[in-house]
N, C-alpha and C positions, 0 to 999 in steps of 0.2 A: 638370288635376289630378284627374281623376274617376276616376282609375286609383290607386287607396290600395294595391296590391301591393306586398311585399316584393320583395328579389332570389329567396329560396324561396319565395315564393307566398302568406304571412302576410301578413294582411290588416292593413297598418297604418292604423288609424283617424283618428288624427290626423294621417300625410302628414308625420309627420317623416320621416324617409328620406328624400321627394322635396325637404322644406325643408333637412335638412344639405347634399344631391347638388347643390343649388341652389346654397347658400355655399360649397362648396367648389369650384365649377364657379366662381365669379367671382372665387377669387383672383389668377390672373393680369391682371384686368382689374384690381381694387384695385392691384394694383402699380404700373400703367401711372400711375395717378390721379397719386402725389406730384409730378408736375411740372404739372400743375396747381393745386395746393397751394401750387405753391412762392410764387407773386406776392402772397398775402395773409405769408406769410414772409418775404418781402423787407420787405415795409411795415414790418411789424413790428422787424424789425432795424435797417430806419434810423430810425423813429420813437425806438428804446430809443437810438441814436447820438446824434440830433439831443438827446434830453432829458440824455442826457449832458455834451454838447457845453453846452449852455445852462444848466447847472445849474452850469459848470467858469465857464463866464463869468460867471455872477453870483456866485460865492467867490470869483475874481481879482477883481472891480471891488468889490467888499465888504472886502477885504481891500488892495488900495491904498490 
């Protein structure tokens, strides 16, 4: 990153331009990610099921 040049030749100081070129360079890799994502999402949806499920069973046996 020692090269702070614009596309015109403006010398950007701070290296934004290379730090946006950078995030916009790994959106298709961000996209790849949600299925890696997905397995802590799954827990998650059966854990809300499962407290579902156990929460129906204690107001049936409460309620007999």
């Amino acid at each position: 990153m020692a090269n702070t040049q614009g596309p015109q030749g403006h010398h950007d100081p701070a290296g934004s331009t290379q730090m946006f070129r950078a995030f916009v360079d790994e959106g298709p890799q961000a996209a790849a990610s949600p299925q890696a994502s997905s397995g802590p999402r799954i827990g998650l949806i059966v854990g809300v099921i499962a407290a579902v499920v156990i929460v129906a069973a204690v107001a049936w046996l409460a309620l007999k």
